[in-house]
Structure formats: C-alpha cells, structure tokens
N, C-alpha and C positions, 0 to 999 in steps of 0.2 A: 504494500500500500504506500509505504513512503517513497519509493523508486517512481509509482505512480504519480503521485503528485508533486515528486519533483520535476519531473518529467514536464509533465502538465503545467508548472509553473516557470519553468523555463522557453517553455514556447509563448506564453502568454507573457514575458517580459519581452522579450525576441520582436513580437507584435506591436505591444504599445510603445516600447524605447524604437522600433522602426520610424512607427510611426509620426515620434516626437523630433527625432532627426533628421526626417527625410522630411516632411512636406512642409516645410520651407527652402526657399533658394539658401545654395551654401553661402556661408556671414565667415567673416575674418574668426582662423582659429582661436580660440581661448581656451585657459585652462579648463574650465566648466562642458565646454562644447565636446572636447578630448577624453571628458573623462564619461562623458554618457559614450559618445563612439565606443570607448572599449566598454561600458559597460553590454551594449550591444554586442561585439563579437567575446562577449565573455556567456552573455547568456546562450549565444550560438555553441559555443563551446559545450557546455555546460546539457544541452542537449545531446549532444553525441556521445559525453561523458553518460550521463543516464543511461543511453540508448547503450552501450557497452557494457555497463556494469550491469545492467538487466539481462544481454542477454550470453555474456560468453560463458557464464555457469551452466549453458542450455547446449553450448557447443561442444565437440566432442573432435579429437584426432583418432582416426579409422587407421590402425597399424593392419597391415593384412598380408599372409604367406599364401603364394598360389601354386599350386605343382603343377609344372609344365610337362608336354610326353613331345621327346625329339629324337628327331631318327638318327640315331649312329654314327656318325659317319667313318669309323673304325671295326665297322660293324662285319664287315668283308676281309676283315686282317686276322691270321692268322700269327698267336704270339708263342714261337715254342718255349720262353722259358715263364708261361702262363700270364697273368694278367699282370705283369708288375707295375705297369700307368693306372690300373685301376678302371679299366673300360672296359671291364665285364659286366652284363646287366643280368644280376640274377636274382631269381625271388626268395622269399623271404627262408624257403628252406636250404638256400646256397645253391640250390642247381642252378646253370646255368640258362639263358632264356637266350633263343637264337632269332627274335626279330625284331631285331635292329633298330629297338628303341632305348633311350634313357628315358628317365625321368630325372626331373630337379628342382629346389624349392626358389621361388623369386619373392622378393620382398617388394611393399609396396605402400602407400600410405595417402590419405585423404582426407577429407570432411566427412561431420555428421551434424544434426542437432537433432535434438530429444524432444519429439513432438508428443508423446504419452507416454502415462504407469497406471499399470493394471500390480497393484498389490505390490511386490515386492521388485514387477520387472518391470522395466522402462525401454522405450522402443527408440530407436537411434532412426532416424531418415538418411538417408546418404545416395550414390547410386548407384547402380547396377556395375557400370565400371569400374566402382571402387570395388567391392564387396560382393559382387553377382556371382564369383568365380572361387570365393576365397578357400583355402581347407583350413587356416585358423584366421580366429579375426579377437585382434587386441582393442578394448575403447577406452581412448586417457584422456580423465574431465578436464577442467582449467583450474583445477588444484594439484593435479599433477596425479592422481589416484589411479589406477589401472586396471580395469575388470575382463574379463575373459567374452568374448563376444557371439552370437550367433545367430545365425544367416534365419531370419523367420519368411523373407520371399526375394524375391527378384524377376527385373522383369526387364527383359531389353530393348524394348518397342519404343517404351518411354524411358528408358537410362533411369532408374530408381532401384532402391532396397531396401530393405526394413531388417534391420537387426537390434535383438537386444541383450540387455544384458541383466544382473541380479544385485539387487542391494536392496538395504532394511532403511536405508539412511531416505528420511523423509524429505531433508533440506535441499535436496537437489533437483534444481528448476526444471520443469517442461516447458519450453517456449509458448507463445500463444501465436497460434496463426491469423492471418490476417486475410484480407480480400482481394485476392490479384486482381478482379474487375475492375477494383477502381484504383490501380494503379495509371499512371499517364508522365507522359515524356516531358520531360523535364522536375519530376520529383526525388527529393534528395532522397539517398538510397546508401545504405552501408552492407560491403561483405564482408562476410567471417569463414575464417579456418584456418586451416596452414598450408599456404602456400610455398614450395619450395622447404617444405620441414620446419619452416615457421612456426611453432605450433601458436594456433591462439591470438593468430592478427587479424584486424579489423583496416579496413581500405573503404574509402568515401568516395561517393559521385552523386551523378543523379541517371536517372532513367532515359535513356538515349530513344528506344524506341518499345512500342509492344506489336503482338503479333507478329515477329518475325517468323515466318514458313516457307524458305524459298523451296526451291525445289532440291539443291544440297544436303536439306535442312531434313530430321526429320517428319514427317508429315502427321504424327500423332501425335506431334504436341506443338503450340506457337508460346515463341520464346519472346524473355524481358532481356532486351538488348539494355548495357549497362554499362557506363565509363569507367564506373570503380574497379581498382586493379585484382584482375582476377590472375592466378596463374597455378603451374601445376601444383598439387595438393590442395586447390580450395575448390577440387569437384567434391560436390556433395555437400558443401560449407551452406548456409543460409543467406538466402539476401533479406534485408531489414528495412523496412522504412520508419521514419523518423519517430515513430510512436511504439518502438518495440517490437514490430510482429514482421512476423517471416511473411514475404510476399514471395521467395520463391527458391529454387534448390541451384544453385551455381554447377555447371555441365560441362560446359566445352568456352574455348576462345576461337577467334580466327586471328589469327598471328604466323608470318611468314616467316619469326624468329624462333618460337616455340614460346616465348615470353608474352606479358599483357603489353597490347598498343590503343587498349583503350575498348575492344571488341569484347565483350564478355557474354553470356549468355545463362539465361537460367530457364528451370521448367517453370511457369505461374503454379503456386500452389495448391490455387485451386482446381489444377489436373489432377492434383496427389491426393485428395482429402481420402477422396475414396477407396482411394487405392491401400489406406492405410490400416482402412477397416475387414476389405479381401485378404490381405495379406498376412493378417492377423485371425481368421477365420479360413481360409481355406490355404494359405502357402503360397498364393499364385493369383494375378490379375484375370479375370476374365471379360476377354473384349464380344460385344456383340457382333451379328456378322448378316448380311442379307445375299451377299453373292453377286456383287455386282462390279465390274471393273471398270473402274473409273479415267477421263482423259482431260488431260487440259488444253483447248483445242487454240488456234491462231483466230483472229478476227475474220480471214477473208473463209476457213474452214464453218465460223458461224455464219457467214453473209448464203455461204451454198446452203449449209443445213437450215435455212431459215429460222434463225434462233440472235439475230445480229443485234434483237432488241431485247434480250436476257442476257441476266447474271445467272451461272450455276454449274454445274460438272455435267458432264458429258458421258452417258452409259454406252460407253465402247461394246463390251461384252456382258453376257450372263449367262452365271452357270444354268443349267438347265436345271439341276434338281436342288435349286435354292431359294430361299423365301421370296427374294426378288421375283424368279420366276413365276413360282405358285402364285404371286401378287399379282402379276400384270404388269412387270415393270419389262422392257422391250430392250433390245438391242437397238442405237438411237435417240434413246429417249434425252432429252435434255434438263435435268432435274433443277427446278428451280427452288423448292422448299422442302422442308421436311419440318414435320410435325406442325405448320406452321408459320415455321423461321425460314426466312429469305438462306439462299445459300450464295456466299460470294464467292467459292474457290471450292477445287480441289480438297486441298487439305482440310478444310473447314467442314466440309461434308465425310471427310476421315474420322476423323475428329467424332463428331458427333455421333455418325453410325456409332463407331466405337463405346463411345462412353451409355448407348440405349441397352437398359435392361430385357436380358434374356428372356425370351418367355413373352415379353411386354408386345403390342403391337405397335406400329409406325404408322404413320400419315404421308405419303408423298404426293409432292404437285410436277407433274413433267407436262413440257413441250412437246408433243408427237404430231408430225405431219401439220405444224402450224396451228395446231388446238392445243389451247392448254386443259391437261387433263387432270381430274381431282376426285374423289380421293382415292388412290392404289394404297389399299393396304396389306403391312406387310408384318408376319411375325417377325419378331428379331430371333436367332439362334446364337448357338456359343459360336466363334467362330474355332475350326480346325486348325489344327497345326498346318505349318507350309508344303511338308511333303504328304498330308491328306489331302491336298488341294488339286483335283486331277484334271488335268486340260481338255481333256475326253467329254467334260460336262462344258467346257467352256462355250460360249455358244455368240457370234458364229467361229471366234477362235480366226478372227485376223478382222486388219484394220481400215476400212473403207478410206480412200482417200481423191481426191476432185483431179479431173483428168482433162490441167489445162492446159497449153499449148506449150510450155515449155517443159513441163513433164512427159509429152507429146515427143516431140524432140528427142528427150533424154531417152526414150523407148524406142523410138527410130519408125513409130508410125505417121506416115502420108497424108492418111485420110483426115483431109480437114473437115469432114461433116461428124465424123466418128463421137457418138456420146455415150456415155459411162462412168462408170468410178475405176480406181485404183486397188489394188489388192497389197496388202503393206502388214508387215509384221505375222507371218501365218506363226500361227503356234504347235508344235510339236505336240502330234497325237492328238488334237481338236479335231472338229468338224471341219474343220477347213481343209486340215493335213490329210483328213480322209478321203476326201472329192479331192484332194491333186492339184489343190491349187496351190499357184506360189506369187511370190513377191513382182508385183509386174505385172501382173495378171490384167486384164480388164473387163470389166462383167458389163455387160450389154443390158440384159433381161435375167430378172428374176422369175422363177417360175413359169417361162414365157412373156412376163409383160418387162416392156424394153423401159429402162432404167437410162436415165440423161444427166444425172444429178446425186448428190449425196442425198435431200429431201426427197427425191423418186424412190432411190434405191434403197433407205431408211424404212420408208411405208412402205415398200411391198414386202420387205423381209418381217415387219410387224402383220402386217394382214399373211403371212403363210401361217397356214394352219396343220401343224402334224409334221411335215414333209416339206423340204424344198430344194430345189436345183438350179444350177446358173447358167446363164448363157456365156461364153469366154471369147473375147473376138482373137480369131489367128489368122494371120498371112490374106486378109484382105472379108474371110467367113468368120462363122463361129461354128463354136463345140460345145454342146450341151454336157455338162457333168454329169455325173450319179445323182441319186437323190438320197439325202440325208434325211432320215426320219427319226423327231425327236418327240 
C-alpha cells in the first residue's frame, strides 16, 4: 500500500509542478525557479524509483541447462588403443552405442517474473526460448535466493513458459498485470531482467509502436515495439509501464549487431493471461482451428477478385473435412468479419481464430462472387499438430493467380484473346497434385463453364457441387482433367 501511494503521489506532483512550470513563457533563471525544475525531474525520478522497487522482487533470473544430441563427427574412427580422447558414446551401462551421436549439456540464462501463487508454488512467466527446452531450470529472486525450477508448459507458436517453483515465504511479490489495450506509442515504458548476465536491470523508454505483425514476425501474436534497451538475457524479463504492471513479456530485438539499437519487442500481455491458466491446468496451450488457409493478396489480385473495396484475409484453401468446410466457408471466399469484428489482416484473423474456444461456434461474414455473405457458421475445433495436417484434404490444394499479359509473356503464350487464371503453388499430394496439375498451368473452364477471371473462376469452383474438373489450355486447345470428387 505504501509503494502505492507513493507511486500515486509522485505522478501527481510530476502533474501539478508540470504544470506550475510550464504554462508560463520561460522568465530569467532564479534561485526559486531552479529549485521547482528539479523538484520536477526529482519527482520524475522518484516515479521510476517506485516503479523498481515495486517490481524487481516480482523479477526473477531463469539459469537453464539444455542437452543437446550431435552427430559425431569421430564417429567413423577407428581408435586401436580404445577411447583415450574420450569420444566414445556409451550408455549408461558402458557398452558402447554405434550411432554417431553425442550428447552434451549447454548452459543458458534469461528473464522471468512471477505472475501467481497457488499455496506454497509460485509461477515464473518467461519464454518458451528461455525455458521450453530446459532438462534443469534454476530461478534467482532479487535477493539473491535460489530455488530449483520446473517446466509446468511451453509453447512455441507464441514464445512463452510457465515455470514454477516452491517456497513457504509469503513476502515474495507477484507482479500485477496490467492492460496491453490500452497501451499506445509514445508511453513511458521500463524493462526488467538480465540482460547480458546483468542480473536484475531495469532500462527506460517509451513505446515506439503496437501491433507490430509483419510478415517476418510471428503471426500469433502483435508485438509492443519499444526503445528501452533490451538485449540478450532480458527475453522473458517484463515490460512495465509507469504504474507498476506488466504490459508485456520482452522476446526478440532486430539488431544487425546482436546488441539493443533501440528495436525491442514484446508479446502484449494480454495474449498470455490465458494462457497462464491452460498451462496450469492442462500443461499445454490449446489453439482453436477451423481449416482454412489463409493469403494476403496485392491490390490489383483484389481489383480481379472483386473485393478492391474490403479489408480482410483471403480463403486460398480449405481442408475438406474441417469446420470451415462443414460451415460453408469456400475456397475464395474473402473474409471480412468474424464474430462481428471487422478483420484488417492476415494475422489479425490468426490471431483471433486462434484464441476462439473449442467446442464454441463462430460467426463469419465473406465476400463471394461480389455478395456479401452472412452468417457461415462454424464450430471451432482443437487444432492438430503440423504433421496431422494432411494436404490430401487441402482443397483445391494450389493457388489461383490473374493471367495478364506479362505473365502471358513469361509462359510464352501468343494468344492475345486467351482468358483464364494461373495455377501457382500446387501442393504435394492435394487435389491438385492429383489431377496433374502444375505451376503454369492455365485453367480455361471449370466444370465446363469457361472461367476469364479470378471472380469467374472463384464462383464456379464454389457452385461445384461433389465433383469437379478443369479445362487446361495446351499448344493453342485444351485438356480436360480427371474429376476430383470430394
């Protein structure tokens, strides 16, 4: 309570000494005038000092041993007076093991801070890169104390972890989290950790930008881009804004040095909230999933799709036997809502599938054939691990693309009246790869009806029902495919 209202009363001198200073023009220095200015950058001070002592009790250095498995390279040598370098890999009963790997332990070290305590355990937040791999995990408070650490989830989609550890001692803070929505660019901002084996430093800025998700970037989560000096050892550290609370978890920099140039990056916290409560109940994040592959397309690709006057993601593909499907959602389709909310990206539409409860049903709004269509709805499911994801379902399993004169060109076709789309990106073992098509391709007619356009050739692949087959223009005719029956 008293760190509270220091806190609190340090911004409120911060405010009214601003105020008594500044809205007047500057007057010839005096003693008097000098001594309110520093009382001003004293009370600024005196904020940060709060803002520290509040929260590096909550902070925590992530020491972590990881065993790495590497192939031999000794491993073909032959030593006749037996192993005297010691490059023999044997198990634990001494025989010897003949393939050609080592194992060996690497040392490693990072951020954390202690976002809850259920009774005697207390949970460490950090990420998945610190601590997602570890076989031991050390946690040393800001008293210097050391307790023995362990792995309760991890998840590497969103770079997080959750480890804890055991003590009786009551006095040892859980941070308070705060609300990453209403953070915004140009808010002063402090990170904590140890950076470079630092342990225990705090570095000041303000908020550069939010919503950072390029394409680089990962796409299931938008980052709190931040001046304050981040560098290695303060992934997993907390970022802070000016009233105490964790607005977000410190990740990655983009630095050409390997050091801080000012580029820092964090998850918003409130990606993690929930994540804190899965990971503490079942071990492991679970993402929602509907089946739908998504594209982020160029202006003139939405000028043909007729979609030039929406924001939204673009349903390239869909698996056949996923909730999408069973919903109504088309290969095509141009989604511009879900649940309601406007979609403005890619990723944003990531994002959000991701974070809908299993089980739960969706609302979507798509563009099809220049109707906007409402409501497709769709169960959410778990989604599958990566190699359950089988291209077999993917549907149509490649990528329509506009077939304009200099793509024309590039293929070495004549016929200036020729219309159709492009066939781009076939996917191995899809529906595609099964009718024989390949990259280059150009499909005339679907079904028999002749296709001029990505918006032609969109709606007639949504109106096949059951079955469909393509026309392929070759050497001046065409070739009708097989017919794929789904």
């Amino acid at each position: 309570m008293k760190k509270t209202i220091k806190l609190i009363t340090g911004l409120a001198l911060l405010t009214f000494l601003s105020t008594q200073v500044f809205a007047d023009p500057p007057k010839k220095t005096t003693t008097s005038t000098a001594a309110s200015s520093l009382a001003v950058v004293e009370a600024f001070q005196n904020v940060f000092r709060s803002v520290s002592e509040t929260m590096l009790p909550s902070v925590v250095e992530v020491d972590i041993t990881e065993t790495k498995t590497v192939q031999d390279p000794f491993s073909n040598f032959s030593f006749p007076f037996g192993d005297f370098f010691g490059y023999g890999n044997n198990d634990k009963d001494g025989s010897e093991k003949n393939d050609g790997k080592r194992q060996y332990e690497q040392s490693g070290l990072g951020s954390g801070v202690i976002v809850r305590r259920t009774g005697n355990t207390l949970y460490v937040l950090t990420n998945n890169h610190v601590a997602g791999s570890a076989t031991k995990i050390s946690i040393k408070l800001n008293d210097g104390r050391e307790f023995e650490g362990k792995l309760v989830g991890a998840d590497s989609r969103i770079d997080i972890a959750l480890v804890s550890f055991e003590s009786s001692d009551a006095s040892i803070p859980v941070a308070k989290l705060g609300d990453s929505d209403k953070v915004q660019p140009g808010d002063i901002c402090m990170a904590f950790g140890a950076p470079l084996g630092y342990s225990q430093s705090v570095t000041q800025g303000i908020i550069s930008a939010t919503g950072r998700s390029e394409s680089h970037m990962s796409s299931i989560s938008d980052y709190i881009q931040t001046d304050a000096a981040i560098n290695q050892g303060n992934s997993g550290g907390p970022l802070v804004n000016i009233y105490g609370e964790v607005v977000g978890i410190n990740t990655w920099i983009a630095s050409s040095s390997g050091g801080s140039v000012g580029l820092g990056f964090a998850i918003p916290i409130n990606n993690i909230k929930d994540s804190i409560d899965s990971f503490i109940k079942n071990g492991k994040l679970t993402y929602g999933w509907v089946g739908v592959s998504l594209l982020d397309v160029t202006k003139d690709y939405k000028n043909e799709l007729g979609v030039a006057d929406y924001e939204g993601a673009f349903a390239v593909e869909v698996f056949t036997n996923s909730p999408a499907f069973k919903g109504g959602i088309k290969p095509g389709d141009f989604i511009i809502e879900l649940n309601d909310k406007k979609v403005k990206s890619v990723n944003q539409l990531v994002r959000d599938v991701g974070n809908l409860k299993v089980g739960t049903t969706a609302k979507f709004t798509v563009v099809r054939g220049g109707k906007v269509i409402a409501p497709l709805i769709v169960k959410v499911e778990e989604r599958a691990k990566e190699n359950e994801i089988q291209n077999s379902k993917m549907w149509p399993g490649f990528i329509a693309t506009p077939l304009s004169e200099e793509v024309k060109k590039q293929l070495g076709v004549t016929d200036k009246k020729l219309k159709g789309v492009v066939v781009s990106n076939v996917e191995e073992k899809s529906p595609a790869a099964s009718l024989r098509l390949q990259s280059g391709d150009i499909i005339t007619a679907v079904n028999g009806r002749s296709v001029s356009n990505l918006a032609e050739f969109y709606a007639e692949l949504a109106n096949a029902n059951k079955s469909v087959n393509f026309d392929i223009y070759s050497n001046g005719g065409t070739v009708t495919t097989g017919t794929f029956r789904f």
